[in-house]
C-alpha positions as CSV (number, residue, x, y, z in Angstrom):
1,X,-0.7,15.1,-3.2
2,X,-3.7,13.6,-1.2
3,X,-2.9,13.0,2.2
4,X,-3.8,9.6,3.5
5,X,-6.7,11.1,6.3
6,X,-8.0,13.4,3.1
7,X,-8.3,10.1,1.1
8,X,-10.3,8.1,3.4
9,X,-12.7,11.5,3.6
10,X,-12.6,12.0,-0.1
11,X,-14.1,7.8,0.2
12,X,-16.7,7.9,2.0
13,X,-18.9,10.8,-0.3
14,X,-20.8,9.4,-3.0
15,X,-19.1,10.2,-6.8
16,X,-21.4,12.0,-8.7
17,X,-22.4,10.6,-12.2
18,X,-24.6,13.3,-14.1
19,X,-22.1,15.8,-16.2
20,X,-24.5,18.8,-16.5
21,X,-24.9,22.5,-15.5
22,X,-27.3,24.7,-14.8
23,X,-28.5,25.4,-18.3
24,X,-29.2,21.6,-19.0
25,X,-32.7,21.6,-17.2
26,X,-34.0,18.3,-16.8
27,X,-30.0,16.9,-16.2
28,X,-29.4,19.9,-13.6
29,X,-32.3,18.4,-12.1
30,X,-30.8,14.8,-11.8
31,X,-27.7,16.4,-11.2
32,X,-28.9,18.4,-7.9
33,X,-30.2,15.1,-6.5
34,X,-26.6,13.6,-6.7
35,X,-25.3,16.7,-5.5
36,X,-27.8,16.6,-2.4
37,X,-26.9,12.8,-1.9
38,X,-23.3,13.6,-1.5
39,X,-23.8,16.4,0.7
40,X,-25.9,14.7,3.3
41,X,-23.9,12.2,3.3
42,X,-21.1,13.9,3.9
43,X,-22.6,16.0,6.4
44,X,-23.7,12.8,8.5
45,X,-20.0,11.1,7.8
46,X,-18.9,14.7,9.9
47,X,-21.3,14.4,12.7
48,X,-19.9,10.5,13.2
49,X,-16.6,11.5,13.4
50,X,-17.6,14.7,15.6
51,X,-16.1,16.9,12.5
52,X,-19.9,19.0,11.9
53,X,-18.2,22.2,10.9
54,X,-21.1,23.5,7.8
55,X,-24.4,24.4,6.9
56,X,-25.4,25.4,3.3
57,X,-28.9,25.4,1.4
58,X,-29.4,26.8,-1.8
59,X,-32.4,28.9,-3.3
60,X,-35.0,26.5,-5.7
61,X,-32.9,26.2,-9.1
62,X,-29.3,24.8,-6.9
63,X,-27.7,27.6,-8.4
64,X,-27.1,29.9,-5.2
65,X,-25.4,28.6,-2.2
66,X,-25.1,29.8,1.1
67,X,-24.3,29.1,5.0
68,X,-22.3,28.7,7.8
69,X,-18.7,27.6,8.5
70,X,-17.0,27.3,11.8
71,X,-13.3,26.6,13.2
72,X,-12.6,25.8,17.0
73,X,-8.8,26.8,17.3
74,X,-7.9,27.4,21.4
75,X,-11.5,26.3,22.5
76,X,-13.0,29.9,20.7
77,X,-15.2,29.1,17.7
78,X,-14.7,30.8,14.8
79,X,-18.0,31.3,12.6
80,X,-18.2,32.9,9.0
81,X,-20.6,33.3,6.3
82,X,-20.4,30.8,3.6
83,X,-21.8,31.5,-0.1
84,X,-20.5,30.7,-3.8
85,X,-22.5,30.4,-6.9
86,X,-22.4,27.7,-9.5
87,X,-20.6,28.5,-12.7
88,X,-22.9,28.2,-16.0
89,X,-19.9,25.7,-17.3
90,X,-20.0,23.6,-13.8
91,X,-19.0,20.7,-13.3
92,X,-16.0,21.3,-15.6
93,X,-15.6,24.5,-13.4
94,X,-15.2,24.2,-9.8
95,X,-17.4,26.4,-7.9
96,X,-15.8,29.7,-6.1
97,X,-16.0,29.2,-2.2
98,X,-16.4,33.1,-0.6
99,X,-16.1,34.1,3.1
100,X,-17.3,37.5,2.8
101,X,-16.5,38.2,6.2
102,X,-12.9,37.7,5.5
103,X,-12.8,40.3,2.6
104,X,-9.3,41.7,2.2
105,X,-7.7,39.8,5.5
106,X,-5.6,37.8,4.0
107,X,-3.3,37.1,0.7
108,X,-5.2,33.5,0.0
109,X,-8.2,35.4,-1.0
110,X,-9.6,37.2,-3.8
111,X,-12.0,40.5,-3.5
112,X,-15.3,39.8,-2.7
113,X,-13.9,36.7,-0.6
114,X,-13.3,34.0,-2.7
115,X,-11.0,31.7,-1.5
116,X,-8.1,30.6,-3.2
117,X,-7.5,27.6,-3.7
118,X,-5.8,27.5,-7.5
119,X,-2.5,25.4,-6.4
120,X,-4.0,22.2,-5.1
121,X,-7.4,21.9,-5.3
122,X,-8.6,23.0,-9.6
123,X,-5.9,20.6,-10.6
124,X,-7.3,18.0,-8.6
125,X,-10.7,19.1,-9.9
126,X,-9.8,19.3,-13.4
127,X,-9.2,15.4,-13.2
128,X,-12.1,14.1,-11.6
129,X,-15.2,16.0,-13.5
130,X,-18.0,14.8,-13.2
131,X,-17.1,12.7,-10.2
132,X,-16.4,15.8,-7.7
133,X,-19.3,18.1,-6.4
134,X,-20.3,20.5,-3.8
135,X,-19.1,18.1,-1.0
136,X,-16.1,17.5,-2.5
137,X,-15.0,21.2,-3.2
138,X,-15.9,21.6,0.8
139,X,-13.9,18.6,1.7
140,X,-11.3,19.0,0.2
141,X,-11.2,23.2,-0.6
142,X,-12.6,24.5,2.0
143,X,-11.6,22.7,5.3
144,X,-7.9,22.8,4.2
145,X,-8.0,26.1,3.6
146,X,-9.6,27.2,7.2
147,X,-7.2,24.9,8.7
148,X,-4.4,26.8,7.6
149,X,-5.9,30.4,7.6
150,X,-7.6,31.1,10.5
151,X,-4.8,30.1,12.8
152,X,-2.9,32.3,11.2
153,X,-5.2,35.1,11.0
154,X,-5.8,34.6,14.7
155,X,-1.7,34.7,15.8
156,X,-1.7,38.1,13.9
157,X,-4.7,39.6,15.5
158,X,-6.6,40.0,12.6
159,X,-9.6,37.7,13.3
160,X,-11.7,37.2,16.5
161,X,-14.0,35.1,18.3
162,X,-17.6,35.5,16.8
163,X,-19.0,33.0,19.6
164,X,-18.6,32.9,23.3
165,X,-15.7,30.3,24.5
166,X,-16.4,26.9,22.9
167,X,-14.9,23.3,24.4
168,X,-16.2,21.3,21.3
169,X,-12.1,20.5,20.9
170,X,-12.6,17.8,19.0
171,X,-14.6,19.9,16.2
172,X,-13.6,21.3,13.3
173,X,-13.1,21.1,9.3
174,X,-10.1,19.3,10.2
175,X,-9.0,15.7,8.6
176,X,-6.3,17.0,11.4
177,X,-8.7,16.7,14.1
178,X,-9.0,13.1,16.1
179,X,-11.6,12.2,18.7
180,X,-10.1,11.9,21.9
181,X,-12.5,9.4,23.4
182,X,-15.0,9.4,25.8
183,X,-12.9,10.6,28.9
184,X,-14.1,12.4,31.8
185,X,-12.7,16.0,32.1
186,X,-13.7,16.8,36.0
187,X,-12.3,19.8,34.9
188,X,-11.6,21.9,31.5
189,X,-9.2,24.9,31.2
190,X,-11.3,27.5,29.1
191,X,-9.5,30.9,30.3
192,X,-6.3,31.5,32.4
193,X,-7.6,31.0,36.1
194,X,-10.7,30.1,34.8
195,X,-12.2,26.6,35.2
196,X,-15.6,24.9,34.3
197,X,-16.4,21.9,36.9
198,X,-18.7,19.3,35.4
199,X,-21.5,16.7,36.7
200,X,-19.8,13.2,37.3
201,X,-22.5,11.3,35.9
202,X,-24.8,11.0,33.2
203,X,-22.2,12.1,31.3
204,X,-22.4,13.3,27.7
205,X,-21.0,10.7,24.3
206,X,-18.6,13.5,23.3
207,X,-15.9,14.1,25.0
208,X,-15.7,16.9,26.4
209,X,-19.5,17.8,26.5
210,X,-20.2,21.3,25.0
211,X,-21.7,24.3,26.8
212,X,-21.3,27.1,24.7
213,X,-24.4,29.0,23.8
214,X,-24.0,28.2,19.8
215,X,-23.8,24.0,21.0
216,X,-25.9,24.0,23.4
217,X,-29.3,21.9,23.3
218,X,-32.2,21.3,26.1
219,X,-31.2,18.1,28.1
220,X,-32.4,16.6,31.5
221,X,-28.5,17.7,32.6
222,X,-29.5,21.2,33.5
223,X,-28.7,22.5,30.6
224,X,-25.7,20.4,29.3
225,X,-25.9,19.5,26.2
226,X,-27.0,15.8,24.4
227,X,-25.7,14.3,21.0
C-alpha cells in the first residue's frame, strides 16, 4: 500500500506517455524528454519542500545513469554513489537502483549493489507501465529504501559518516521528513558538549541554516549559507 505522504509525492511528477526502450530510436528519443521532464520536476518539487537528497545525469544515449544520493540521520550526512542502467525491455522493466558503496552490507541488496526492492515497489511498477519513470523508481524505490537502511546500518556500526557533521535536519529522501518552520535556533546541539552559536539576524529561509562544508555556499553572512 501507498502511504498517504507517498501519494501526494507520487502527484506531483509528471506521468510519462511514450512506451519505448532504448532500442526504439526515434521513441527513446521522445521518451528521454518525458523522462527529463519528470525528473526536473521532481527534483525542484524536493528543493520546495527542503527534501534535495539526488543528483543523476546520464551519458548521450539515456541509457547509463549515475550520481549522488545522501541521508541526514543524527545531523551526519550520509552520501553514496548512485548508478543503474536501463533495461533493453524498459519501461516494462523497472530499472535496477545500485549503491556500490554499500556492496555486501546488508541483506536488502544484491551483489554488485543493487537494491532490492522486489516486495513493494515491481508490483507497483508492473501496473503503471508506461506511466512510471526514472523519478518515480527514485521516489518511490529509492528514498524508502534509504529511509529504512541506513538507520539501520548506522545502529550496527556498519556505515559511517562520508561528510563532516551536517544540520540540514530537515533534509532527506524522506516523505517522513517535515519542515519545521522558519524558527530561530540561537543554538544547535551537533556533538555532546559541543554547540554552534549562530548570527541573530539576517537569518537564513531554512530552518536551521546549514554550515557543513558539502551545503555550504558564498553569502554576505560570513560564510553562512543562502537558499
Amino acid at each position: 500500500m501507498v502511504d498517504e505522504s507517498t501519494r501526494k509525492t507520487l502527484s506531483s511528477i509528471p506521468l510519462l506517455k511514450t512506451k519505448a526502450g532504448p532500442r526504439d530510436k526515434e521513441l527513446w528519443v521522445n521518451r528521454l524528454k518525458e523522462e527529463y521532464q519528470a525528473l526536473i520536476k521532481y527534483v525542484e518539487n524536493n528543493k520546495s519542500a527542503d527534501n534535495d537528497w539526488f543528483r543523476l545525469e546520464s551519458d548521450k544515449t539515456g541509457t547509463r545513469w549515475f550520481g549522488k544520493c545522501w541521508y541526514v540521520h543524527n545531523l551526519l550526512k550520509y552520501e553514496f554513489d548512485l548508478e543503474f542502467d536501463i533495461p533493453v525491455t524498459y519501461p516494462t522493466t523497472a530499472p535496477e537502483l545500485a549503491l556500490p558503496g554499500l556492496d555486501g552490507k546488508t541483506a536488502k541488496m544484491y551483489r554488485g549493489g543493487k537494491i532490492c526492492l522486489t516486495d513493494h515497489f515491481k508490483p507497483l511498477w508492473a501496473r503503471n507501465v508506461p506511466k512510471f519513470g526514472i523519478a518515480h523508481a527514485m521516489a518511490l524505490g529509492l528514498g524508502p529504501w534509504l529511509a529504512v537502511e541506513i538507520p539501520d546500518l548506522i545502529e550496527k556500526g556498519t556505515e559511517t559518516s562520508t561528510t563532516e557533521p551536517c544540520m540540514c535536519v530537515t533534509r532527506g529522501p524522506l516523505p517522513r521528513f517535515k519542515l519545521i518552520g522558519n524558527i530561530h535556533f540561537p543554538k544547535i546541539k551537533v556533538t555532546p558538549g559541543t554547540f554552534v552559536s549562530l548570527p541573530t539576524e539576517p537569518m537564513s529561509t531554512v530552518c536551521p541554516p546549514c554550515v557543513c562544508p558539502s551545503c555550504i555556499k558564498s553569502s554576505d553572512m560570513g560564510g553562512y549559507p543562502t537558499y
